[in-house]
Structure formats: C-alpha cells, structure tokens
RODO-2510 file (C-alpha; in nm, 4 decimals, decimal comma):
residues 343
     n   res          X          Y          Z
     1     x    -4,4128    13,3994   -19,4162
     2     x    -4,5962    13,2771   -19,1432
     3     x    -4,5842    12,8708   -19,1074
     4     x    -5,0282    12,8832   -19,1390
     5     x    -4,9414    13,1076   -19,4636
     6     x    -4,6783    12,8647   -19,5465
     7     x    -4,9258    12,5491   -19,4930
     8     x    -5,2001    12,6962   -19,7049
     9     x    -4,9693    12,7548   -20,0121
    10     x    -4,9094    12,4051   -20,0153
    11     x    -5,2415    12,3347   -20,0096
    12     x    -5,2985    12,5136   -20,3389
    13     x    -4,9797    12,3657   -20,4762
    14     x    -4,9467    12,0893   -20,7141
    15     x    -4,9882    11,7276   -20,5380
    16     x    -4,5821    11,7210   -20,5744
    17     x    -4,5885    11,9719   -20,2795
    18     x    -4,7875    11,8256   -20,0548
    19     x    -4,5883    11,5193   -20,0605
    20     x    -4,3037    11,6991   -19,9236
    21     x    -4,4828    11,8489   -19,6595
    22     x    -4,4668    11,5639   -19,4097
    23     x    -4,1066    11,5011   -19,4655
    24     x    -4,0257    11,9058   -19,4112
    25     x    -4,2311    11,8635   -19,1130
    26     x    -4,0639    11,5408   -18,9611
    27     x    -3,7542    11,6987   -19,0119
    28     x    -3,7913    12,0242   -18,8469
    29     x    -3,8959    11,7974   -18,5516
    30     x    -3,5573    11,6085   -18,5304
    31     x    -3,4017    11,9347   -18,5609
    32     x    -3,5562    12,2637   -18,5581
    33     x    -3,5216    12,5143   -18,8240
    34     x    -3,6566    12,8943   -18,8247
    35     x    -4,0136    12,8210   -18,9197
    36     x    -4,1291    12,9921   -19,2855
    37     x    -3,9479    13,1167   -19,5652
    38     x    -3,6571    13,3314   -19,6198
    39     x    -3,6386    13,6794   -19,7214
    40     x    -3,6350    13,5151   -20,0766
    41     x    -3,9532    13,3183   -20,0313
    42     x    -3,7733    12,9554   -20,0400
    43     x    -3,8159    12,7492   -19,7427
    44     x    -3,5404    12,7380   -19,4955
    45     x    -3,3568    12,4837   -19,4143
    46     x    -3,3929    12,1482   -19,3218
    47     x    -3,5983    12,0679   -19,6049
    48     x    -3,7284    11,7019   -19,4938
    49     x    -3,6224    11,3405   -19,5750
    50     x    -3,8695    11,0527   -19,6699
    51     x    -3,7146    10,7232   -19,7294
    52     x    -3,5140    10,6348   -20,0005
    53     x    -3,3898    10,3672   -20,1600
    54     x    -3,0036    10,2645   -20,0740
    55     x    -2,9169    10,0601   -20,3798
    56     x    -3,0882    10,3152   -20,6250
    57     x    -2,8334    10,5632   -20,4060
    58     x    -2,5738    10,3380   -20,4824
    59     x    -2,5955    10,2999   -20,8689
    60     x    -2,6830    10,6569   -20,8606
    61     x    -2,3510    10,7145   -20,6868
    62     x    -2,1210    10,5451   -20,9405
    63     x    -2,2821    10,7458   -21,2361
    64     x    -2,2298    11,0425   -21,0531
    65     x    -1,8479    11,0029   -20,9544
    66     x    -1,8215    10,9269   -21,3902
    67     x    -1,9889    11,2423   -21,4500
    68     x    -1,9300    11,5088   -21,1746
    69     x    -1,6342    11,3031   -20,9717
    70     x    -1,6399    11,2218   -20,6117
    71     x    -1,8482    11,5011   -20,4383
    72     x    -2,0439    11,6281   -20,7054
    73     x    -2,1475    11,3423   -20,7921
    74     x    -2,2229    11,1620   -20,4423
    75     x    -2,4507    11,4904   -20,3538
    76     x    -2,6315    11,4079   -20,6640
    77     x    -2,6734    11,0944   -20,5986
    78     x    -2,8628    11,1738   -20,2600
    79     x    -3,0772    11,4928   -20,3748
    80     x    -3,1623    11,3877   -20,7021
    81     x    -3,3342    11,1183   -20,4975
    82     x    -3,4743    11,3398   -20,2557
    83     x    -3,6308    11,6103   -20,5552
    84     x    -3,8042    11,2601   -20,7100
    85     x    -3,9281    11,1403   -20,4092
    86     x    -4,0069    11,4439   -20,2073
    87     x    -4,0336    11,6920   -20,4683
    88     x    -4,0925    12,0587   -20,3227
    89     x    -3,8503    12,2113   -20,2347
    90     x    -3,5799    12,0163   -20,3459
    91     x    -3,7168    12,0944   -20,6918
    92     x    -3,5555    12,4296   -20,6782
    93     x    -3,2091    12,2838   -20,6927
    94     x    -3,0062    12,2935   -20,9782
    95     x    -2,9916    11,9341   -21,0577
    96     x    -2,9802    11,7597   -21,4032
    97     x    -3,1840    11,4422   -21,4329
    98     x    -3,0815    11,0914   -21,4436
    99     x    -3,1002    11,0551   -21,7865
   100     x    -2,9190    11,3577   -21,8650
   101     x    -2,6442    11,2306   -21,6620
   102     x    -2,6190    10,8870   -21,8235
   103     x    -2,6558    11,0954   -22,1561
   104     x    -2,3417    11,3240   -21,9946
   105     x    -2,1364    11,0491   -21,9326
   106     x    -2,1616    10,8707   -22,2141
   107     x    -2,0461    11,1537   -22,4110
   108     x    -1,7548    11,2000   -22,2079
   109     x    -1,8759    11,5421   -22,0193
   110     x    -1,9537    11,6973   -21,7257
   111     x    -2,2146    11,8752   -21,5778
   112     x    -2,2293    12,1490   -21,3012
   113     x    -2,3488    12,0346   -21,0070
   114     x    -2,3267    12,1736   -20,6169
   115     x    -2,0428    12,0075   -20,4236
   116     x    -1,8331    12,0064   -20,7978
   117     x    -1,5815    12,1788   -20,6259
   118     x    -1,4888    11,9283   -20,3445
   119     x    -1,3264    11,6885   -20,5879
   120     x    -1,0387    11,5339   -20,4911
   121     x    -1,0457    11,5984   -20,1628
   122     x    -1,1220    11,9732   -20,2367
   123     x    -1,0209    12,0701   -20,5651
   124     x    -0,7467    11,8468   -20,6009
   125     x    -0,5838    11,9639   -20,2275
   126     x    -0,6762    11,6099   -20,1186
   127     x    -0,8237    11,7321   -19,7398
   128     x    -1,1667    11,5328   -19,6607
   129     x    -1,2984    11,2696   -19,8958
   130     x    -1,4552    11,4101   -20,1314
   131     x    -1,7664    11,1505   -20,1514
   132     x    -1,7935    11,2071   -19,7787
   133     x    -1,8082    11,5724   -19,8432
   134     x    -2,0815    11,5446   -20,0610
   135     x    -2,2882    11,3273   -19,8579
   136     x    -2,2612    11,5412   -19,5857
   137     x    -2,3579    11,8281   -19,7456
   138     x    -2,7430    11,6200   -19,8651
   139     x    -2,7766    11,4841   -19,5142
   140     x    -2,7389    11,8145   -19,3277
   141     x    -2,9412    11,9991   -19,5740
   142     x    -3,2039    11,7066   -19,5339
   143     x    -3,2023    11,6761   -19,1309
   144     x    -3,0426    11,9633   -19,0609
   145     x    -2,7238    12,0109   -18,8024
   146     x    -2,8912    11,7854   -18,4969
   147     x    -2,9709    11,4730   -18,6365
   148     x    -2,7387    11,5482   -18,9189
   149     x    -2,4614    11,5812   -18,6981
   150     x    -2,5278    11,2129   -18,5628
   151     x    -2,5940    11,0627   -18,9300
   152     x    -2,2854    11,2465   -19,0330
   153     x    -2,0300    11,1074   -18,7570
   154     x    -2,1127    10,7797   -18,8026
   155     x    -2,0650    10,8111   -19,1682
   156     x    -1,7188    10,9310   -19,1000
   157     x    -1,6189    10,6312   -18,8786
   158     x    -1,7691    10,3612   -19,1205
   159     x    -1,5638    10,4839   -19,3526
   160     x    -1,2695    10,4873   -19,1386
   161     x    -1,3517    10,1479   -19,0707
   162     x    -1,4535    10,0103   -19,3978
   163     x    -1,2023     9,8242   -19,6426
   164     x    -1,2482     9,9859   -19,9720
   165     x    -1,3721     9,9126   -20,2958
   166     x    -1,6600     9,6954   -20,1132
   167     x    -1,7335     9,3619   -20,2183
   168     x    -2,1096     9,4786   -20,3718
   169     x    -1,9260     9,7689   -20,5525
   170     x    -1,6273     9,5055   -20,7077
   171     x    -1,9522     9,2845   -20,8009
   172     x    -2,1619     9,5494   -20,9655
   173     x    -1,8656     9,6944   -21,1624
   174     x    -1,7436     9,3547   -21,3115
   175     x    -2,0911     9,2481   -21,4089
   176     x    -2,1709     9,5537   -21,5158
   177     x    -2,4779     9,6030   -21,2819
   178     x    -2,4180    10,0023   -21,2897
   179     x    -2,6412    10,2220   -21,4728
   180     x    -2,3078    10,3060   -21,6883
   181     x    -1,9605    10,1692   -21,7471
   182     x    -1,6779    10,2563   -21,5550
   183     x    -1,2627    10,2859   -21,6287
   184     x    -1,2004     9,9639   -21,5035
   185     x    -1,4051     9,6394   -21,5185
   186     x    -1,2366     9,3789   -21,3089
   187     x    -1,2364     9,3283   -20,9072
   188     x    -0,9852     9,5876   -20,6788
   189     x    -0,8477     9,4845   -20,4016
   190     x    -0,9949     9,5882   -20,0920
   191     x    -0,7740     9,8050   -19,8592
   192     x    -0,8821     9,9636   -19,5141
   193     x    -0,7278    10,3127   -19,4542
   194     x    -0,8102    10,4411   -19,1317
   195     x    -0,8945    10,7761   -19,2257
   196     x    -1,0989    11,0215   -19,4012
   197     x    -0,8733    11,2115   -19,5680
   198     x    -0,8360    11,1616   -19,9292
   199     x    -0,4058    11,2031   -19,9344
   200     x    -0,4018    10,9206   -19,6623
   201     x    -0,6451    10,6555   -19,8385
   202     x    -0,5299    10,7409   -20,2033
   203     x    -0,1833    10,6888   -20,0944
   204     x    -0,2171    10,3999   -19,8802
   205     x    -0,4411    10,2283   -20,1404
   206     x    -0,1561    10,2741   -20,4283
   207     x     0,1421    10,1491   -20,1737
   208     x    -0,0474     9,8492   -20,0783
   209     x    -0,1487     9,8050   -20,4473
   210     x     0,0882     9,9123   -20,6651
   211     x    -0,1017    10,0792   -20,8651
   212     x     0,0205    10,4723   -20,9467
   213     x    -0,2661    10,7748   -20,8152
   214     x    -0,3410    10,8676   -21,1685
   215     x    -0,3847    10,5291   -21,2652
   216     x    -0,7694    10,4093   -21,4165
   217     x    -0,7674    10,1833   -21,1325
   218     x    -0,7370    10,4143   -20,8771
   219     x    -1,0219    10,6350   -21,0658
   220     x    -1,2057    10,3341   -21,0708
   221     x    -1,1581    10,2280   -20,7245
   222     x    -1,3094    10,6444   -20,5905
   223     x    -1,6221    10,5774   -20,8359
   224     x    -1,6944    10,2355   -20,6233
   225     x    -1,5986    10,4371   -20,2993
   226     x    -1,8595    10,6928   -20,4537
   227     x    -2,0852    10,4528   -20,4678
   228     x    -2,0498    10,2487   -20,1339
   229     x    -2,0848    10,6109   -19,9284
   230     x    -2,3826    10,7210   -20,0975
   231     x    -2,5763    10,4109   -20,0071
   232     x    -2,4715    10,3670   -19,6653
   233     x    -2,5486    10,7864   -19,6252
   234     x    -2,9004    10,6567   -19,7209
   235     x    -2,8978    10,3727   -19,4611
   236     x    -2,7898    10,5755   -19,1963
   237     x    -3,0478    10,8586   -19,2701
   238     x    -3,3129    10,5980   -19,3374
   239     x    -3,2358    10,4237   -18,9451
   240     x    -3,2188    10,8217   -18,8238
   241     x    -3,5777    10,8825   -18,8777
   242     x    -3,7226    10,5627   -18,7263
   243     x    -3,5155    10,6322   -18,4425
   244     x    -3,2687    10,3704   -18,4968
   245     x    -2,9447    10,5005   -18,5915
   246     x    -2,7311    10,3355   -18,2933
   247     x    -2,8561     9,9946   -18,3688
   248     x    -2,7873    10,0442   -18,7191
   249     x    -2,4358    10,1592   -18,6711
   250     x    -2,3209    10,2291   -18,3144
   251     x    -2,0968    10,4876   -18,2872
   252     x    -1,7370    10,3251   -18,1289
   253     x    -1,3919    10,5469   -18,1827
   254     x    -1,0779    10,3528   -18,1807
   255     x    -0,9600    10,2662   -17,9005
   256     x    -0,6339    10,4635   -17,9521
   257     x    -0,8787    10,7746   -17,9992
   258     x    -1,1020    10,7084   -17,6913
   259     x    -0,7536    10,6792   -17,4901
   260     x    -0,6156    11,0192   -17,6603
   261     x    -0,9774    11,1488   -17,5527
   262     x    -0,9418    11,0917   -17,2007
   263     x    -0,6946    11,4191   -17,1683
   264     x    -0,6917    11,5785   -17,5398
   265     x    -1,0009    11,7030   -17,6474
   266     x    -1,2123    12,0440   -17,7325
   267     x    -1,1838    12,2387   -17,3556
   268     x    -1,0529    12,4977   -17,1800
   269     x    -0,7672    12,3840   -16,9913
   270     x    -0,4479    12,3875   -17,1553
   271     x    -0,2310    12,2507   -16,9620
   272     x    -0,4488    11,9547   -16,9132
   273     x    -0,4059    11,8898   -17,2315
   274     x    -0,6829    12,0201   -17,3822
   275     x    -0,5366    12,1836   -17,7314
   276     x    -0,6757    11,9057   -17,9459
   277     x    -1,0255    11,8569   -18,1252
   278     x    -1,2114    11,5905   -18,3226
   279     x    -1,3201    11,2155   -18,3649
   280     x    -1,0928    11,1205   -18,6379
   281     x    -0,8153    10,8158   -18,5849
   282     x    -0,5661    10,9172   -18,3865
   283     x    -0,3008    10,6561   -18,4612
   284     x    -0,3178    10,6507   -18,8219
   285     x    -0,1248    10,9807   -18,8285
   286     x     0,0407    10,9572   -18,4808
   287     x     0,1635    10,6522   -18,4250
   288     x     0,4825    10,7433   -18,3841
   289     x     0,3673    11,0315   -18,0992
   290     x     0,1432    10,8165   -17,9817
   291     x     0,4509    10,4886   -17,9020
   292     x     0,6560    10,7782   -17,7561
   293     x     0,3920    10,8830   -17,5365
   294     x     0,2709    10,5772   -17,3719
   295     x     0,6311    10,4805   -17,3549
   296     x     0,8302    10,8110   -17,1993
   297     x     0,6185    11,0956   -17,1461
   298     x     0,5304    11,1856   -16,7991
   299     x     0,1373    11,2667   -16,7339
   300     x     0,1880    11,5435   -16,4445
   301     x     0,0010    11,8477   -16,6276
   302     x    -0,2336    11,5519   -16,6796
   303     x    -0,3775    11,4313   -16,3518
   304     x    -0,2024    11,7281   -16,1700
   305     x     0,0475    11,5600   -16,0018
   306     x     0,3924    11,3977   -16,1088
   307     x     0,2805    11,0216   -16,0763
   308     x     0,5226    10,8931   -16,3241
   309     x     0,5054    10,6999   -16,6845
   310     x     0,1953    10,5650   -16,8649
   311     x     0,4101    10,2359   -16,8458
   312     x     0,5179    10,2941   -16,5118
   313     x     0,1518    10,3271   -16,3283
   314     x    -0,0416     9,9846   -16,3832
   315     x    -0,3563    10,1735   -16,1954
   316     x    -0,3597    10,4367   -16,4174
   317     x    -0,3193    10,2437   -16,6817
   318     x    -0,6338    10,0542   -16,5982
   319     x    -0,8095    10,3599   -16,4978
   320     x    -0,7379    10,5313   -16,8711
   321     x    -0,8318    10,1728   -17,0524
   322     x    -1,1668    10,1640   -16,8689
   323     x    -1,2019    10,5172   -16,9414
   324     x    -1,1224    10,4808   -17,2866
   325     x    -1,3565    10,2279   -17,3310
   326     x    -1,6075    10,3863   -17,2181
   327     x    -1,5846    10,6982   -17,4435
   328     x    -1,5638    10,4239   -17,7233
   329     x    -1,8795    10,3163   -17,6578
   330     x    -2,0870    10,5654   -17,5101
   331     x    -2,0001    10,8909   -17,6865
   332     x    -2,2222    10,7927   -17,9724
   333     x    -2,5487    10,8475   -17,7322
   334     x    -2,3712    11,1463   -17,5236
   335     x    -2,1927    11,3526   -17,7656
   336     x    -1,8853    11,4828   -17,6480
   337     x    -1,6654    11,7914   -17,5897
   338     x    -1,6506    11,9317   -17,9470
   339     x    -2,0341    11,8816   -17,9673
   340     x    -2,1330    12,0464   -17,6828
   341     x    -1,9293    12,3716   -17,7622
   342     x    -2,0370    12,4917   -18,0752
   343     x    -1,7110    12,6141   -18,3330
***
C-alpha cells in the first residue's frame, strides 16, 4: 500500500483513526519504519506514541501483574493505554479492557495476553525481569528500535539503580489507592539489587528480607515492581518525544562497568579483550573477578605491552578512571560498541 493510499484510508476511517495518525507519523520520524502496510494489510511497525499518563500506567501496572503477572501484565499496562488513547492500530491487538481485567482479577483468573509468557523472568527460568520485558516489548513496538533502543537502556539502568518496592508503590498498596487489592497490604522494605535479572533481585530481596521466594510478600513486592516500571516506561517515552530523554534520566553506567568498558566490550580484537558485550552491572556478578583483576592480573594483551599491575601503574590507573568516567557519562548521547554493530 502506498503511504498516499495509506493516508486516504484514514481519511475515510472513523475519527478513532485519524487520531492515531499523527502519533504513527511522529514516530516513524524518530525512527523509520518501511512506509505502508504489510503483505497482510496492517500497518508496520512503529505504530506511534502520543502521551500518556504515568500514574494511570502505574495503577494499570499493579492490576496487570494480579491478573497476567509481571510481563503480561506490564505490556498491558502500556498498550492498553496506547489502543485508548491512540486507537488505530493498536486496536487490532488482542487486549481485554480494563474492566474486564478488574472483573478477571477479582474472580481469581487470568487472561491471555502478549508478553504472558515472560513471567518470572521467562516462564519461571528467572533470566530478564519480567516487567522490564514487557515494557520493552510496548516501547519498541511504539518508537520502534532507534528511539526505543535509548528509552529502553535507560529503563534498564533505573532499574538497576532503583531500591525496590518504591515508596509511591508501598503508599498506594497500604491505602489501597490501586484499582484492585493486592496479596499483601502493609509497607515492604525497599532493597536495591543491582541488576536486571529476576534470580539476582528475587534472591537478594528474600536474603536481605527474610522473607521465602514463594512467599505473598515477595508476590506482592513484583506487583509494586510491576507497577513502578510501567510508569517510569511512560516517563521515559513521554521525555523521548519532546526530545528530552537525557535530562529526564541521563544515561550513567557504574563506574565498575565504564572501567570494565574501557578494554571489554562488543569488538573485534580478542586479545584486547574484546570477548565481552553489554551495559549491565558488572560487579554485581563479578566482584570477585573483578578484586582479582585490579589486584593481580597483568594488562599486557591490554595496552600491548607488559607495563605491569592495575595497582602497580598509578598513570594508568588515572588514565582508565578518567576513561571510565567518561564512558559513564557520555555513552548515553554516543552509543557505544554493541550499538553501533548490530547482533
């Protein structure tokens, strides 16, 4: 379908259509999509973002962890908004309503929803978050993989950086401000994980807790997690389209991460130590590797010379921490390695 084709079908659609128009169209600006339909006559993707609301995201998020757990039911959260706001084309997902998922969930049942299956970090296998999974899966199908990609990242690192249950998700779920009740109705402690990974902060959260993974608590504490990622995904995508996503959350790795960065990364060199990929924390699964290294190992295949120990070599010590620091803070705006190779 040619995109003048496309343009005058909206213009005999219903007045839901046309509203979702200037969204498709903004979108396919931040990040260009194959223009017209597919083979099947539905729009390719991006299909457009318009503004939404971050606290009707977040109460939205909590009902859908109840109803559709962690992935399922953040994606909801995000597209159901889109389809109400935008309409076209986000009509054509299969999404139940809000009421039928208060109904759902106050009858104790689930509903099939896309993203279902990344529960528990992936059907129980406990890899990425699962609410992170589902978020990232509306805001790439929204903006598509460029600004997506950006949105997406800093997601990621908030969350790394975030102590969880937040502070607005205790208060909602003790007062009961949600749109439904929960398993648990009293404040959680707040623990920050360092990671992404559902094994590391379901695990970490219990030990510093005491309270056991299959506990109503810990349930609890991923429907408030739920419910914290959907709203900041909406924050994040609503500071992406005006253009200001680094003010509203500049992109910084850890400083143990930038360092790492400065020889292991996404290239082509491996005995520069280039066999490594990735943003994620660095020392919150190698802190042992990473003591060891700084202390002992020598850097030759490194620099290309043998000049010693990282605690040996005060100037390249400096030269790595300015380095690092500067990957902290700049990578945000310049990418890096594993964004500028694709795979």
């Amino acid at each position: 379908m040619k995109r003048r084709e496309f343009f005058k079908g909206l213009l005999a659609a219903p007045a839901v259509g046309l509203i979702g128009y200037p969204a498709l169209a903004l979108a396919e600006e931040a990040a260009p999509a194959s223009a017209g339909a597919s083979p099947s006559g539905v729009p390719r993707l991006p299909w457009g973002y318009k503004e939404l609301d971050p606290m009707e995201a977040f109460k939205r998020g909590y009902l859908g962890y109840f109803v559709d757990e962690c992935a399922g039911g953040c994606a909801w959260a995000i597209l159901s908004l889109l389809r109400e706001t935008i309409g076209y084309p986000y009509t054509l997902l299969p999404l139940p309503t809000f009421e039928e998922m208060v109904a759902a969930r106050k009858a104790h049942k689930h509903i099939p929803v896309p993203m279902k299956y990344g529960a528990g970090g992936i059907e129980g296998y406990a890899t990425i978050c699962g609410a992170l999974n589902g978020a990232a899966f509306a805001i790439d199908w929204a903006l598509g993989p460029h600004l997506g990609k950006k949105v997406i990242r800093r997601l990621f690192r908030w969350y790394e950086t975030t102590a969880f249950p937040t502070a607005l998700a205790n208060e909602y779920a003790t007062e009961g401000k949600f749109p439904v009740k929960g398993k648990y109705n009293k404040p959680l402690p707040s623990v920050k994980c360092d990671s992404v990974l559902c094994h590391v902060v379901v695990s970490k959260w219990c030990t510093v807790t005491g309270y056991a993974s299959g506990s109503k608590q810990r349930s609890e504490r991923c429907g408030r997690i739920t419910a914290a990622v959907a709203k900041k995904a909406v924050e994040l995508m609503n500071a992406a389209i005006k253009g200001e996503l680094e003010k509203a959350f500049p992109f910084k790795l850890s400083h143990e991460t930038a360092s790492c960065r400065t020889c292991h990364f996404k290239g082509k060199h491996y005995e520069q130590g280039q066999f490594a990929r990735g943003f994620i924390a660095c020392e919150t699964c190698h802190v042992k590797d990473i003591n060891a290294h700084v202390k002992a190992a020598p850097i030759p295949k490194a620099f290309g010379a043998n000049i010693g120990t990282w605690m040996g070599i005060a100037a390249v010590g400096t030269a790595v921490g300015i380095g690092a620091h500067l990957i902290a803070t700049n990578i945000g705006r310049k990418g890096g390695n594993d964004e500028e190779n694709n795979g």
